[in-house]
C-alpha positions in Angstrom: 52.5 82.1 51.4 51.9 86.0 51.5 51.4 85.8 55.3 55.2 84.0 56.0 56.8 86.9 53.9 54.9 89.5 56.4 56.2 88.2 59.1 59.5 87.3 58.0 59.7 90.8 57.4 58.6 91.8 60.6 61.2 90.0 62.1 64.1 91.3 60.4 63.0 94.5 62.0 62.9 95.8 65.7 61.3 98.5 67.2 63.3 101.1 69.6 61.5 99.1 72.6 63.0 95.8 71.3 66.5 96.9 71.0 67.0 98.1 74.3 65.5 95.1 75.3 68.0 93.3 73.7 71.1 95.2 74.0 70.7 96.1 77.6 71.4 100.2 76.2 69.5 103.2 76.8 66.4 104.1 75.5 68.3 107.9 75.1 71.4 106.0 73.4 69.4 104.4 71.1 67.6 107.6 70.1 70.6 109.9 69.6 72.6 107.1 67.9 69.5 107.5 65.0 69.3 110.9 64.9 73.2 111.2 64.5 73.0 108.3 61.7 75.3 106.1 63.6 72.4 103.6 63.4 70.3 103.1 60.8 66.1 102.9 60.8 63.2 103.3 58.8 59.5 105.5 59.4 57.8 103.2 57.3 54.0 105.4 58.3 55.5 108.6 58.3 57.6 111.3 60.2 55.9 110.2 63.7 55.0 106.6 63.5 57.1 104.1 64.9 61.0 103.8 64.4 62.1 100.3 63.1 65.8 99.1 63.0 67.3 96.3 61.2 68.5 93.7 62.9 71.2 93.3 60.6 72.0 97.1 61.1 72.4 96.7 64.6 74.4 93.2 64.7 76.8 95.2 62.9 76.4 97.8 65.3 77.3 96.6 68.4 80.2 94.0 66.9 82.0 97.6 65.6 84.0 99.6 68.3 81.4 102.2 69.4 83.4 105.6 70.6 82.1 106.7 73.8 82.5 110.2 74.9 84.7 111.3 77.7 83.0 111.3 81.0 82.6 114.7 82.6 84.7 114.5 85.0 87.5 114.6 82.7 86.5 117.1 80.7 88.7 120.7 81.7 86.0 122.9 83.5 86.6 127.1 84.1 85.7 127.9 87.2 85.1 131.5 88.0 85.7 133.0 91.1 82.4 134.1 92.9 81.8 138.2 92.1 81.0 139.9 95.7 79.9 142.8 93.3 76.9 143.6 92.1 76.4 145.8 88.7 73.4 148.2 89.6 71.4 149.5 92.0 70.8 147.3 95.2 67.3 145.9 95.4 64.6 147.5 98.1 64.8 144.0 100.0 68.0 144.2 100.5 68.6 147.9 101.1 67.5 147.3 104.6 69.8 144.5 105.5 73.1 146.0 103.6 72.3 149.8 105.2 72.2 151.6 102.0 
């Protein structure tokens, strides 16, 4: 009877390897949405044992509206000219080539 609770138990809970295997997302994804507490897990051994993650937590997870961020592209960039210039004195390898 003690050894159907265990693994009951066990399967309520997935490790990172197991959700990306079944959500088809990144194993990066995954990883940032628990340490930005967007998912919920549990260390049961300690601070570097193995992540687990409800399965209930992540059911919930993926049937909410996720926000995804804005892909670079769209992001506005400030592009600086290029600065012919340099600030101090001109390196000996180049001395020769410029003439100074």
């Amino acid at each position: 009877m003690l050894m159907q609770n265990a693994s009951t138990n066990q399967c309520q809970f997935l490790t990172v390897e197991q959700v990306i295997a079944c959500s088809g997302l990144s194993d990066s994804t995954i990883r940032r949405w628990i340490a930005g507490g967007v998912l919920p897990h549990a260390q049961p051994g300690g601070k570097r044992s193995r992540i687990l993650i409800a399965k209930s937590a992540l059911e919930r997870l993926l049937q909410t509206e996720v926000p995804v961020p804005a892909p670079v592209a769209q992001l506005p960039v400030e592009v600086k000219p290029p600065n012919p210039q340099r600030s101090g004195p001109t390196p000996k390898w180049l001395r020769s080539v410029v003439g100074n």
